[in-house]
C-alpha positions in Angstrom: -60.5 -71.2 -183.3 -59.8 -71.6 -186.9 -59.5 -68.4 -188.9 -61.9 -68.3 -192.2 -60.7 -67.0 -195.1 -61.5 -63.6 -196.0 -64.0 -62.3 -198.1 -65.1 -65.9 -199.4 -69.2 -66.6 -199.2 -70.1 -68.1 -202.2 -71.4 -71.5 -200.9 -68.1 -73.6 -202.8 -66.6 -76.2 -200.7 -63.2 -74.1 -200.2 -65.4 -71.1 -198.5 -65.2 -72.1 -195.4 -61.7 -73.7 -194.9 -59.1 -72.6 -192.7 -56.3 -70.5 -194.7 -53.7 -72.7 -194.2 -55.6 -76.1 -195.4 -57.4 -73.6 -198.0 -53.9 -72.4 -200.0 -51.7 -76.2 -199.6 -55.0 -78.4 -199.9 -56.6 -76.4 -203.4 -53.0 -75.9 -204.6 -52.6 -79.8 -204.3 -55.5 -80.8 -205.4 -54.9 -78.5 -208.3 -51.7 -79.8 -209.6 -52.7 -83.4 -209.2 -54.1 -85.2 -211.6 -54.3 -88.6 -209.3 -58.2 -89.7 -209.6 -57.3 -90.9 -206.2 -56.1 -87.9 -204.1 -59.1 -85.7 -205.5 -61.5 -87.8 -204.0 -60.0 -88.7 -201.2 -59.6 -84.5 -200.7 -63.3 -84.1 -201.3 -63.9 -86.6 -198.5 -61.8 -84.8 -196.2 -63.6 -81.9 -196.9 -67.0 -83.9 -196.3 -65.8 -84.9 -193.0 -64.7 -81.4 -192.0 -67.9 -79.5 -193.5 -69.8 -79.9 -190.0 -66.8 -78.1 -187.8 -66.4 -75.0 -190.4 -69.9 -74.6 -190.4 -70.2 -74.2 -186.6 -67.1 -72.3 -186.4 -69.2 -69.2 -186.1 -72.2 -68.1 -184.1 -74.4 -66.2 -186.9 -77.7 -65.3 -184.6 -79.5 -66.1 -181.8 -78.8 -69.3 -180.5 -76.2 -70.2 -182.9 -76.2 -70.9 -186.8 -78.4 -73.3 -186.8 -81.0 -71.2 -184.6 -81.5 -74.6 -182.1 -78.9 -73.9 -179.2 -76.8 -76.9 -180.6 -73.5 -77.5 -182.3 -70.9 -80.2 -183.1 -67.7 -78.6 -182.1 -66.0 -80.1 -179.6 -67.4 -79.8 -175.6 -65.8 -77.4 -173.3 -65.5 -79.6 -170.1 -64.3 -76.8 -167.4 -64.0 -73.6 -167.6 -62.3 -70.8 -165.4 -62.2 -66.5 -165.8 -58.6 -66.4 -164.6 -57.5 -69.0 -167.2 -55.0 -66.3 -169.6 -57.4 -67.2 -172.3 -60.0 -65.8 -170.9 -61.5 -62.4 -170.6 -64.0 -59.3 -169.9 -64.6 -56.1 -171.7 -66.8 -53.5 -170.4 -70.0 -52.4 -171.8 -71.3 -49.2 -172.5 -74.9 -49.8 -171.7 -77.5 -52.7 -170.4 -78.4 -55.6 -172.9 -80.3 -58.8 -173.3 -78.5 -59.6 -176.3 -76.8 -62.1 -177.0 -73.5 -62.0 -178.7 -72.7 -63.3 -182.4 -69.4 -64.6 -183.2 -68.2 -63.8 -187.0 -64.8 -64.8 -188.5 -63.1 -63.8 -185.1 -65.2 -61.1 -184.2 -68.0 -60.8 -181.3 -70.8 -58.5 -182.7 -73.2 -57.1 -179.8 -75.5 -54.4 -178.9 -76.4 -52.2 -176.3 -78.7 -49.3 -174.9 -77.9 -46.6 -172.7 -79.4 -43.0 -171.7 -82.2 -42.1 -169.3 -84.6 -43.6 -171.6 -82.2 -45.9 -173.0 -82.5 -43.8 -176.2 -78.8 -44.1 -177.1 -78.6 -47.1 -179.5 -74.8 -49.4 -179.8 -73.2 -51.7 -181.9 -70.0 -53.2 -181.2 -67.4 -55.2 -182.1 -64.9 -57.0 -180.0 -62.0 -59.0 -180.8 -62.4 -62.8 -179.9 -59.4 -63.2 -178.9 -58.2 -60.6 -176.9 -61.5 -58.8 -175.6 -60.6 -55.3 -177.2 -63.0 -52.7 -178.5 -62.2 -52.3 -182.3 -65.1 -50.3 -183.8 -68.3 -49.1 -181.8 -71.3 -47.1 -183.6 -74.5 -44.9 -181.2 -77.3 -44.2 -182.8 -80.6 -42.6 -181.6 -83.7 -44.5 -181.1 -86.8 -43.0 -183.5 -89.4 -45.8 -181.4 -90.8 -46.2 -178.1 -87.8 -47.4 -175.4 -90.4 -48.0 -173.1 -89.3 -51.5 -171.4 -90.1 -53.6 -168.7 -87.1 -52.7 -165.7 -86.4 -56.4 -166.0 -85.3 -56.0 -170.0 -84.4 -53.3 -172.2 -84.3 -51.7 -175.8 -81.4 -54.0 -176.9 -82.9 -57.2 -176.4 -83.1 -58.9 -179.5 -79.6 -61.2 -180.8 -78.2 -59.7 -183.5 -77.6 -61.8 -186.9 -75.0 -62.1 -189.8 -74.4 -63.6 -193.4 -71.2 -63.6 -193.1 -71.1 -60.4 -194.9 -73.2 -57.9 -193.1 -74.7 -58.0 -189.4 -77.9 -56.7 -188.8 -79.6 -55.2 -185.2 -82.6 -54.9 -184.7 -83.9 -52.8 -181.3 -87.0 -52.6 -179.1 -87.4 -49.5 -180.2 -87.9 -50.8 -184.4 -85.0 -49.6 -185.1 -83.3 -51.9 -187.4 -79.5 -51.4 -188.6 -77.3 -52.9 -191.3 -73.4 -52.7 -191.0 -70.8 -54.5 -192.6 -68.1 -56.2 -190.8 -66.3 -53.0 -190.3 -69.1 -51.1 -189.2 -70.0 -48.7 -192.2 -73.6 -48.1 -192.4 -75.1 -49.9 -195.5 -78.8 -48.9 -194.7 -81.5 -48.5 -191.4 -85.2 -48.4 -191.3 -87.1 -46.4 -188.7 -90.3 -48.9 -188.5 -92.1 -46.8 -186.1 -92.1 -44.3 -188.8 -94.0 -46.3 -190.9 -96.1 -48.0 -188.1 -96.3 -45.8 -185.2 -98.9 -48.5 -182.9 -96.0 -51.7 -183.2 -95.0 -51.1 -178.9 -96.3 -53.4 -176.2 -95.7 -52.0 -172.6 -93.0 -54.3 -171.8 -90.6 -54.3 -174.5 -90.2 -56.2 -177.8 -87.6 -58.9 -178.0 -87.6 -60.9 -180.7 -84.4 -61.5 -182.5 -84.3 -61.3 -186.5 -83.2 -64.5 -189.1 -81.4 -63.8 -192.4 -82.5 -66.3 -195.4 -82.3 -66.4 -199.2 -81.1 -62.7 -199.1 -83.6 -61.2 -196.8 -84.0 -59.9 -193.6 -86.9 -61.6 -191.6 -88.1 -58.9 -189.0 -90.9 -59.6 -186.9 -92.9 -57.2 -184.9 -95.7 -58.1 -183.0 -97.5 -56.7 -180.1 -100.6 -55.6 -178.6 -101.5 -52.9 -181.6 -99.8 -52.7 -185.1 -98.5 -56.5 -185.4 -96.6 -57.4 -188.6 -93.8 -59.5 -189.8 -91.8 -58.3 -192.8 -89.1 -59.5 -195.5 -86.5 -56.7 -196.0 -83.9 -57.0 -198.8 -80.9 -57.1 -196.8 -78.8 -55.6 -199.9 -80.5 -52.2 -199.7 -83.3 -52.3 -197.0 -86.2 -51.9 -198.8 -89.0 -53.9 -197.9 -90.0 -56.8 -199.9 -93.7 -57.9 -198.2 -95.0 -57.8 -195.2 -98.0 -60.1 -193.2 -100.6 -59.0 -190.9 -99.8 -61.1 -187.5 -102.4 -61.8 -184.8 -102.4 -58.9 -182.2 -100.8 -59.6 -178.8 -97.3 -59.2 -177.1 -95.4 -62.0 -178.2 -91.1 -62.5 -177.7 -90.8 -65.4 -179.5 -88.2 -65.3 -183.0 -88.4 -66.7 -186.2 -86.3 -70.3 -186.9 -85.3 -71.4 -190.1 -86.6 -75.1 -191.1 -85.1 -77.1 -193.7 -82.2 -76.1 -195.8 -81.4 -74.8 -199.6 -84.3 -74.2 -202.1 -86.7 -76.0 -199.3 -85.7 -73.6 -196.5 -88.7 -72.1 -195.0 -89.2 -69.7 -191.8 -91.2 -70.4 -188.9 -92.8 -67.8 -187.4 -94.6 -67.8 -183.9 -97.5 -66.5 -181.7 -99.8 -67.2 -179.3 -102.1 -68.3 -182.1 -100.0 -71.1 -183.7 -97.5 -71.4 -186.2 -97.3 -70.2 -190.0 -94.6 -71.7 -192.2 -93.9 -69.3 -194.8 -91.5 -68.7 -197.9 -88.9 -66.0 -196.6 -88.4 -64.8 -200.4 -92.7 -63.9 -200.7 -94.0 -64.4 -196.9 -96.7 -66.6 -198.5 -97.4 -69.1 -196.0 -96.9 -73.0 -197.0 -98.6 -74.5 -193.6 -100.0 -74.0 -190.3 -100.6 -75.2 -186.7 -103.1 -73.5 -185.0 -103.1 -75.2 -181.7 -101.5 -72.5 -179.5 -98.3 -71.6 -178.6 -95.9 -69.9 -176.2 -95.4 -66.2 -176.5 -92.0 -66.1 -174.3 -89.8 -69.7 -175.6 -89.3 -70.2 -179.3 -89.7 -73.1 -181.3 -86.9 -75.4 -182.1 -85.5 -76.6 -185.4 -83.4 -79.9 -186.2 -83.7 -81.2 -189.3 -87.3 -81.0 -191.2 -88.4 -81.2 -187.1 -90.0 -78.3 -185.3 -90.1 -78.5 -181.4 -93.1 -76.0 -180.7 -93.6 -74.8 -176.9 -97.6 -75.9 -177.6 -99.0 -78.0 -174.8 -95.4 -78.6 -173.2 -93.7 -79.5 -176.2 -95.1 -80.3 -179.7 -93.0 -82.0 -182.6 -94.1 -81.4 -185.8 -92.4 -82.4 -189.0 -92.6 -80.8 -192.8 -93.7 -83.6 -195.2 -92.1 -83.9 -198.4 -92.3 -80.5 -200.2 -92.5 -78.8 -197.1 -96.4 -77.5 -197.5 -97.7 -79.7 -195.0 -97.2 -80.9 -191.8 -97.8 -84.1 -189.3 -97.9 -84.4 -185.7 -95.0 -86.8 -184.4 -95.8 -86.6 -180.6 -96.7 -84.0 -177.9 -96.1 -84.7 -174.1 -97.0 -81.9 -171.0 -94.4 -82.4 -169.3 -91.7 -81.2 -171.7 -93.0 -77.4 -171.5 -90.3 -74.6 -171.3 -90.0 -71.7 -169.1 -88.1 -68.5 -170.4 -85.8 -69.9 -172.3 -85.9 -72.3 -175.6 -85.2 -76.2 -176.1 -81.5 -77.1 -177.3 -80.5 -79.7 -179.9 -77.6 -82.2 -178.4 -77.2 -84.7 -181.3 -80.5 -86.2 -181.8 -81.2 -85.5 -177.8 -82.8 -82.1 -177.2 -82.9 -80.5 -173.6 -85.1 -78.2 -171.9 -85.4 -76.4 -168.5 -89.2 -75.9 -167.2 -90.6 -72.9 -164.5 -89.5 -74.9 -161.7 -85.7 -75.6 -162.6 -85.7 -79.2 -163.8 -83.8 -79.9 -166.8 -85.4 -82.8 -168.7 -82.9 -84.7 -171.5 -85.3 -86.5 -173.8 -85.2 -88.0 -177.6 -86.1 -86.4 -180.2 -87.7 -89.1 -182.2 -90.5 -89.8 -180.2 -89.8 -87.2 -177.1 -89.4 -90.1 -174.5 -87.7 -88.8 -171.3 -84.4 -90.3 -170.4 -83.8 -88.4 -167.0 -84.6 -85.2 -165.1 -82.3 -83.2 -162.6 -82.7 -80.5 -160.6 -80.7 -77.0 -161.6 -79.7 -74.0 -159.9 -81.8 -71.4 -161.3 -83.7 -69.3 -162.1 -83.0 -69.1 -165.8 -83.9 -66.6 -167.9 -81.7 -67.3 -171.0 -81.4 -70.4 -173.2 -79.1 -73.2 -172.9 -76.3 -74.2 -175.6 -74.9 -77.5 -176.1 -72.6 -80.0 -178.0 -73.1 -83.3 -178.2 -72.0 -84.3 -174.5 -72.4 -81.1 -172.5 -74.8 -78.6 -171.4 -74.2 -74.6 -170.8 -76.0 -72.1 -169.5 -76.3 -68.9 -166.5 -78.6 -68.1 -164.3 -79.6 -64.9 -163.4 -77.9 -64.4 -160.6 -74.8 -65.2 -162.8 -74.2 -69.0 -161.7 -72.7 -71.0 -165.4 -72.7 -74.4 -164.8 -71.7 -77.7 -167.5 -73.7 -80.3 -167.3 -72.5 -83.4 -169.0 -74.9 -86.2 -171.1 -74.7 -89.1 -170.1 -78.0 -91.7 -171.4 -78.7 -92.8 -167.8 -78.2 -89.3 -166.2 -77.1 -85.7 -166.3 -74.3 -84.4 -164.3 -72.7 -81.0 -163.5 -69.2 -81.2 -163.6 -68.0 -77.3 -163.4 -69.7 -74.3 -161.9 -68.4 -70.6 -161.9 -69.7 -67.7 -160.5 -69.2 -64.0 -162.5 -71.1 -62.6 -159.9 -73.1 -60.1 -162.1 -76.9 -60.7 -163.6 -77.2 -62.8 -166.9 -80.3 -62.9 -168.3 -79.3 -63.4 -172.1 -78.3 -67.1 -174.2 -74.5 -67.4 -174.5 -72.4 -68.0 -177.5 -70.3 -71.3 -177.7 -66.9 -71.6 -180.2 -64.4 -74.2 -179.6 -61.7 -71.6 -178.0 -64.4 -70.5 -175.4 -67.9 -69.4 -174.2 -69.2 -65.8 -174.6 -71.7 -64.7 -172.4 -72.9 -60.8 -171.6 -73.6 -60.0 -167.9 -75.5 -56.4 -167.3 -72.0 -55.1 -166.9 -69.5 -56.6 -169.1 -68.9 -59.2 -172.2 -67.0 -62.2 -171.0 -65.1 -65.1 -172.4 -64.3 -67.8 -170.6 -62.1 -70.5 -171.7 -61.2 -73.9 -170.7 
């Protein structure tokens, strides 16, 4: 995998560049004054834009929140491979890892009542442990045996990473684990709990942190300023348990946050939390909606795609078809494909566009966790620890590698071009082609 270069976030063209291309290619393009070579430098950059961009993992289901990116497909993989590794965990986890300028960020829970609260940090290469920091819960750990406190995906600007618990506990570390600030939200709101567990992952945009917490009681979603924690607004959210997390729709000044319950969705401005549009035709509580463009894939009546008009504070109807409805886990992007894995184990490869089905397969399953994908292949684990590649083909699907870690997976894995990261109940793994 391509190394960033350090300490660079400031949304120039050079930010994201490898070192090596960063320091000849600038230095070149600096000394020459041929008309020529600059553009032809700014077209290599144009080119290369989409594979620095997915070069890290920033937040559940990948930077771009859909389950899909460009890099290029993994087409076997294999633990013993010298590449590849595991790392044991301190504690259980749903969580799925983020992957941040060679570093996999994760979090855990351990204790009798899973009170005992940890972020860690592994190297991507070689699996080590290089920082780890407990806290103590202040919320409820009260979870369904099934899941547990650290069940929400952890998420990153590059800068800091952020974890947010079951338990409403809510950290912010930078990358080398020093505590910038934490908030305590049962403190504040002592009713946000469901029986089960909360599991809903939180989104980073404009500068603030989007947490939301809703449940059967005190249900809310807030905007916290992720440069000192304080909290910037917060909405009232319809009352009921609800797992789902936030996806970011659209991009720059039009970049809006999608939030979702069993009510609908409510497109709001993640700067304000004032809402731009709505859908209140009902929607999953368990799989999220999926973004791609100004295109949101709602899990509403099997599978609803609705698409921002120009200005973003409306919204049209493109298509909705029954048979496209999700089980646990969310729909992922594959180029302007999307795929999506229903109750009974059939994964259904269909266009985006207009939704029409292109095939169906049977899977081993069951799945609890999301797929990931490129633009050819498929990934994912079942819960018995099964991974399988499919690869996408127009006229069919096809699994061409399967490998058994022999260890329960219920969490989404992580995909970079070296290798995919996955967390079993036991261990983090990376497995590499």
């Amino acid at each position: 995998m391509n190394k960033l270069s350090p300490g660079q976030n400031n949304g120039s063209l050079t930010s994201a560049l490898p070192i090596e291309l960063d320091r000849q290619s600038i230095r070149a393009v600096q000394q020459s004054n041929n008309l020529v070579m600059k553009n032809g430098f700014l077209f290599l950059l144009s080119l290369l834009s989409p594979l620095f961009l997915n070069a890290d993992w920033l937040q559940f289901r990948g930077s771009l929140g859909n389950g899909g990116t460009s890099i290029n497909s993994i087409t076997q993989f294999s633990k013993e491979n010298k590449s590849s590794w595991k790392s044991k965990l301190p504690g259980r986890g749903l969580s799925s890892p983020i992957l941040v300028d060679g570093k996999i960020f994760l979090t855990a829970s351990s204790g009798p009542k899973q009170e005992t609260l940890h972020i860690l940090c592994f190297s991507q290469n070689e699996g080590n442990l290089i920082w780890e920091r407990k806290f103590k819960a202040t919320g409820r750990t009260i979870c369904h045996e099934k899941t547990c406190v650290a069940a929400p995906t952890m998420v990153s600007d590059r800068e800091v990473v952020v974890a947010q618990f079951s338990s409403n506990d809510i950290f912010c570390v930078d990358l080398d684990g020093d505590l910038l600030w934490l908030r305590g939200l049962t403190y504040d709101f002592p009713n946000a709990a469901n029986g089960l567990g909360m599991s809903s992952s939180p989104l980073i945009s404009k500068g603030v942190l989007i947490a939301q917490v809703e449940n059967d009681a005190d249900s809310f979603t807030t905007g916290i300023d992720l440069k000192n924690g304080e909290e910037l607004w917060r909405n009232i959210r319809p009352k009921g348990a609800n797992w789902t997390s936030p996806v970011l729709l659209g991009t720059g000044k039009n970049q809006k946050v999608a939030l979702q319950s069993t009510k609908g969705i409510s497109l709001i401005n993640p700067t304000n939390g004032k809402e731009s549009w709505s859908y209140q035709n009902g929607t999953s509580s368990i799989p999220s909606s999926t973004p791609v463009g100004d295109v949101l894939l709602v899990p509403s009546n099997g599978l609803t795609a609705l698409k921002t008009r120009t200005g973003g504070n409306s919204h049209t109807e493109v298509w909705q078809d029954n048979k496209l409805g999700p089980g646990t886990g969310s729909p992922a992007i594959s180029g302007n494909r999307f795929l999506v894995i229903n109750k009974a184990n059939v994964l259904t490869y269909a266009k985006i566009d207009s939704g029409e089905i292109l095939w169906r397969m049977r899977i081993k399953g069951p799945v609890s966790g999301s797929p990931v994908a490129t633009r050819s292949h498929l990934y994912f684990f079942n819960e018995d620890g099964l991974g399988q590649i499919i690869k996408l083909e127009e006229v069919e699907g096809k699994v061409i590698a399967t490998l058994d870690l022999q260890e329960t997976i219920l969490s989404t894995p992580a995909l970079a071009a070296d290798g995919l990261y996955i967390r079993s109940d036991k261990h983090l793994w990376k497995i590499s082609q």
